[in-house]
C-alpha positions as CSV (number, residue, x, y, z in Angstrom):
1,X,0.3,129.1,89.7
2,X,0.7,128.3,93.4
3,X,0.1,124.8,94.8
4,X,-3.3,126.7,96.9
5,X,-4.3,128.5,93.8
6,X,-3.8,125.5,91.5
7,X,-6.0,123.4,93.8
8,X,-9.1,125.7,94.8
9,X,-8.9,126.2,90.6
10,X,-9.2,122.5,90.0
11,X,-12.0,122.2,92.3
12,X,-13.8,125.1,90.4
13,X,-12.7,123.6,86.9
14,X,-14.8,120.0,89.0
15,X,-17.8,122.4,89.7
16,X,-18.1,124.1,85.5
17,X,-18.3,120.4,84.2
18,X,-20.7,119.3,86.6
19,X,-22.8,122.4,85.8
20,X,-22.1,121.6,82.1
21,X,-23.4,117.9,82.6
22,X,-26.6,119.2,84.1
23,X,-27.2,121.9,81.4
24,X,-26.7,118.7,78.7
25,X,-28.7,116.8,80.5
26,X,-31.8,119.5,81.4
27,X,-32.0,120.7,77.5
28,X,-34.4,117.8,76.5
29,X,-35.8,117.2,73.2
30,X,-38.2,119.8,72.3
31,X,-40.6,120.7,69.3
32,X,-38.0,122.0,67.5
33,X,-35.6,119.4,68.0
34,X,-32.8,118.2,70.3
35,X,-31.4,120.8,71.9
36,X,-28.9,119.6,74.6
37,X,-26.0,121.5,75.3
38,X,-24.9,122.2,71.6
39,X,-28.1,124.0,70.7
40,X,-29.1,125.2,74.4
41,X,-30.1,128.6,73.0
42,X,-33.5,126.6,71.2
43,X,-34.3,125.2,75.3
44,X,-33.5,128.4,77.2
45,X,-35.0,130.4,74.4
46,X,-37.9,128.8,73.0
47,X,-39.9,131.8,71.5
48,X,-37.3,133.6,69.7
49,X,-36.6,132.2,66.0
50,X,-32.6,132.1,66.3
51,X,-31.6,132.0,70.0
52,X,-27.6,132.8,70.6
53,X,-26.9,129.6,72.4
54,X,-23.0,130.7,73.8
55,X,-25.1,133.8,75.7
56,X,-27.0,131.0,77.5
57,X,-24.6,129.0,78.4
58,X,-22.7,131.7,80.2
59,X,-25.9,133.1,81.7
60,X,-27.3,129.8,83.0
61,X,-23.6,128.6,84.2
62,X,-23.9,132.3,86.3
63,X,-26.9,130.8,88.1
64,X,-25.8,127.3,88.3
65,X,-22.0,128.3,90.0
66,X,-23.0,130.3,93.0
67,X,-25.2,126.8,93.5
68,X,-22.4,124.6,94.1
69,X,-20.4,127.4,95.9
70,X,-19.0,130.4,93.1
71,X,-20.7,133.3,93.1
72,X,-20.7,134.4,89.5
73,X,-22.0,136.9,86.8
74,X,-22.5,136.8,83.6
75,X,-21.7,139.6,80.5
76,X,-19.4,141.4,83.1
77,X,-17.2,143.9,81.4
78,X,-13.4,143.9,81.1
79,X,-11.7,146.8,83.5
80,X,-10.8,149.5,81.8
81,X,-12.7,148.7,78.5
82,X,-14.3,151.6,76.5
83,X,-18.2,151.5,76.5
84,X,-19.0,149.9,73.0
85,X,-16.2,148.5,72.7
86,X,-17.8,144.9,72.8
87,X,-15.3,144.2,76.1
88,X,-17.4,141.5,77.5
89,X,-16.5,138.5,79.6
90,X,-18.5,135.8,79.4
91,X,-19.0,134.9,83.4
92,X,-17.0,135.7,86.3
93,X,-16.7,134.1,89.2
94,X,-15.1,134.3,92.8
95,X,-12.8,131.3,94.1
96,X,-12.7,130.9,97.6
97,X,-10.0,132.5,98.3
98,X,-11.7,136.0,96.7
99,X,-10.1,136.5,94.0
100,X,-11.9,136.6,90.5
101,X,-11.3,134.1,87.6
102,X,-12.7,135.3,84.3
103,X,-14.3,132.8,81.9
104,X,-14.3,133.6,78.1
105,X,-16.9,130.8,77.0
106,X,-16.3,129.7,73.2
107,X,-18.2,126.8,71.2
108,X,-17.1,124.8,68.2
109,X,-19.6,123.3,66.1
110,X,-17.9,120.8,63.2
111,X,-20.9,118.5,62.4
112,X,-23.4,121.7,62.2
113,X,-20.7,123.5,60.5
114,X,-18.2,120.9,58.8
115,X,-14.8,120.8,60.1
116,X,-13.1,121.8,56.8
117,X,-15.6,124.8,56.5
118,X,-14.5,128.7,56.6
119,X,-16.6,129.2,59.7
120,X,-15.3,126.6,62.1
121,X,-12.0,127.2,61.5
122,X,-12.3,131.1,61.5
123,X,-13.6,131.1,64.6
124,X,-11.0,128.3,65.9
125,X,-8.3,129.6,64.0
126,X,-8.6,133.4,63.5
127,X,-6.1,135.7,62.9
128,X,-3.4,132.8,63.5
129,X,-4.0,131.3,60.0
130,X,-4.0,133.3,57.0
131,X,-7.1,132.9,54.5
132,X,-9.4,132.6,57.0
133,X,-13.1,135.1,57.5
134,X,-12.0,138.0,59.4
135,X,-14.2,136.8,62.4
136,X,-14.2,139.6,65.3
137,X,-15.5,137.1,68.2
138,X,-12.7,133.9,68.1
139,X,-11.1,131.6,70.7
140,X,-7.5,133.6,69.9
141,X,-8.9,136.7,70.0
142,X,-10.8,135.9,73.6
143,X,-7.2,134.6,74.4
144,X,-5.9,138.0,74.0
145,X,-8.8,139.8,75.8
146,X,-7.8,137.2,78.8
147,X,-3.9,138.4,78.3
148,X,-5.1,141.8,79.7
149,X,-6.4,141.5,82.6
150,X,-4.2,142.6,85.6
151,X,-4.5,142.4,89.5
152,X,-6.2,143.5,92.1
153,X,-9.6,142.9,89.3
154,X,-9.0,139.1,88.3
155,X,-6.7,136.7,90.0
156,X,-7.2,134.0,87.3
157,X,-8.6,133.8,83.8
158,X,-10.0,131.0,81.9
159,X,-11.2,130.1,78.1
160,X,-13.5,127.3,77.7
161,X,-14.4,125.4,74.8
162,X,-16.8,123.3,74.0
163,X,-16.9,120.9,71.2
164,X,-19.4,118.8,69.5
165,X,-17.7,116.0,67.3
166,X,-18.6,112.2,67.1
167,X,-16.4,109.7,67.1
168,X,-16.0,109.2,63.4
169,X,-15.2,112.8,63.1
170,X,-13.0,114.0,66.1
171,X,-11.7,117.7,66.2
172,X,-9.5,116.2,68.7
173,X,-6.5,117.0,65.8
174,X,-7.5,120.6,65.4
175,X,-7.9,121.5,68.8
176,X,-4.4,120.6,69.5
177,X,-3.4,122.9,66.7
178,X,-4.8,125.7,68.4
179,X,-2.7,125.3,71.2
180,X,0.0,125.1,69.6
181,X,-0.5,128.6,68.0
182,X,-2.6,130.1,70.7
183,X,0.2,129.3,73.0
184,X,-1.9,127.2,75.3
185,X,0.2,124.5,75.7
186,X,2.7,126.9,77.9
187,X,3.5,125.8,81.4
188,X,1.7,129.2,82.9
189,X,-2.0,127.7,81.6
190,X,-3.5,124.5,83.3
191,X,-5.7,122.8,81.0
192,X,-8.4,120.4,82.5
193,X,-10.9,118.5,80.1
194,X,-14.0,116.4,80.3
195,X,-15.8,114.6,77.2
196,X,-19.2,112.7,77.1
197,X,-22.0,111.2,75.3
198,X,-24.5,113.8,74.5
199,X,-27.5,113.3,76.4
200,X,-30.1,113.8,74.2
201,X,-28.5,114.0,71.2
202,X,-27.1,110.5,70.2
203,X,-23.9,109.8,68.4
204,X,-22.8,113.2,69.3
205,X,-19.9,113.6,72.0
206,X,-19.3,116.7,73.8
207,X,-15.9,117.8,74.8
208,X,-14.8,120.7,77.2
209,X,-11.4,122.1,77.3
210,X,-10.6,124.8,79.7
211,X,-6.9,126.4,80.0
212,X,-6.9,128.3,83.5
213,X,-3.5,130.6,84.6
214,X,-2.8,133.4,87.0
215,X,-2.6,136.9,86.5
C-alpha cells in the first residue's frame, strides 16, 4: 500500500471507530435490555422479535460515513457475483481519492456464546480448523470474498471485527490465532484496532479490529 493510500486509509479506519463509538453509545438501555453496540439489532429494530444486529451495524455505519466525509452503501453486491449467490458486501465506501474500499463487517460474541462453544469458534475459525459447524457466513470465508475483488471496482478492502469480551475472559488469544491462519498478519494487510468500555453495558469491553490492503 502506498504512503498516500496508507494515510487517507488510516484517516477512514479514524472515521469507522468514531462512528462505532457513537453507535455504542446511542443504543441505550431499552425495555428489552441493554442493547449497545453488541445487541444493536434490539435498538435499531425494536418491533421485530429477533433483529440481525451485523445488518444494522453495516446499514447505520452507511449513514453515519458519508457524515464525517465517506460516501457509503450498504448490502452492495460483489462485481461479477451471480444473483443468489449471497455475494454481499457489507458497506462500501469512497476514500478521497475515489477509489472504493469494501468492508466485510463480522461480530464475535464469546460471553453470549462462550468462547469454547461450536458457534464462536465456527464462525471465527471456519473452514481453517477441522471439527468445526460447517458455517457458510465466517470471518475466513469473508476473507476470501475480499481476495476477489479486482481494479477499476475496489481499490481497497477491509474485514472488521468486532468483539465483545471482558476483561476476565479476553478473546484477545483467539483472535491472534485467526490471523495467523487467515493470513492477516501478512505485510500487504494494515491492521488498526480500537477497544473500550461498553457504554451501556458494564463489564463488557468492546474491541474492533480491522485488516485494510490494496487491490
Amino acid at each position: 500500500m502506498s504512503g498516500i493510500g496508507q494515510q487517507s486509509v488510516a484517516v477512514f479506519e479514524d472515521a469507522v471507530f468514531q462512528a462505532l463509538q457513537r453507535m455504542d453509545a446511542e443504543a441505550v438501555p431499552g425495555g428489552r435490555g441493554p442493547t449497545g453496540l453488541n445487541w444493536y439489532g434490539g435498538y435499531a429494530k425494536p418491533d421485530q422479535k429477533r433483529p440481525q444486529t451485523e445488518p444494522c451495524w453495516s446499514s447505520r455505519l452507511a449513514e453515519l460515513l458519508p457524515r464525517l466525509g465517506y460516501p457509503a452503501r450498504a448490502e452492495v453486491r460483489y462485481p461479477r457475483s451471480p444473483e443468489g449467490s449471497g455475494g454481499i458486501c457489507d458497506v462500501v465506501a469512497v476514500l478521497p481519492d475515489e477509489a472504493n474500499l469494501w468492508l466485510e463487517i463480522k461480530g464475535a460474541w464469546p460471553r453470549y456464546w462462550g468462547r469454547t462453544s461450536p458457534t464462536y469458534r465456527s464462525y471465527l475459525f471456519h473452514p481453517l480448523l477441522p471439527g468445526l459447524d460447517d458455517k457458510s457466513h465466517t470471518v475466513p470465508l469473508d476473507v476470501e470474498k475480499l481476495k476477489a475483488l479486482k481494479p477499476p471496482d475496489a481499490g481497497h478492502c477491509a474485514l472488521l471485527l468486532l468483539g465483545f469480551d471482558s476483561d476476565r475472559d479476553s478473546m484477545d488469544a483467539d483472535v491472534a490465532k485467526l490471523v495467523q491462519l487467515a493470513g492477516l498478519g501478512q505485510p500487504s494487510w494494515v491492521t488498526y484496532t480500537k477497544s473500550w468500555k461498553a457504554v451501556n453495558r458494564p463489564g463488557e469491553n468492546v474491541k474492533c479490529w480491522m485488516w485494510v490492503r490494496a487491490v
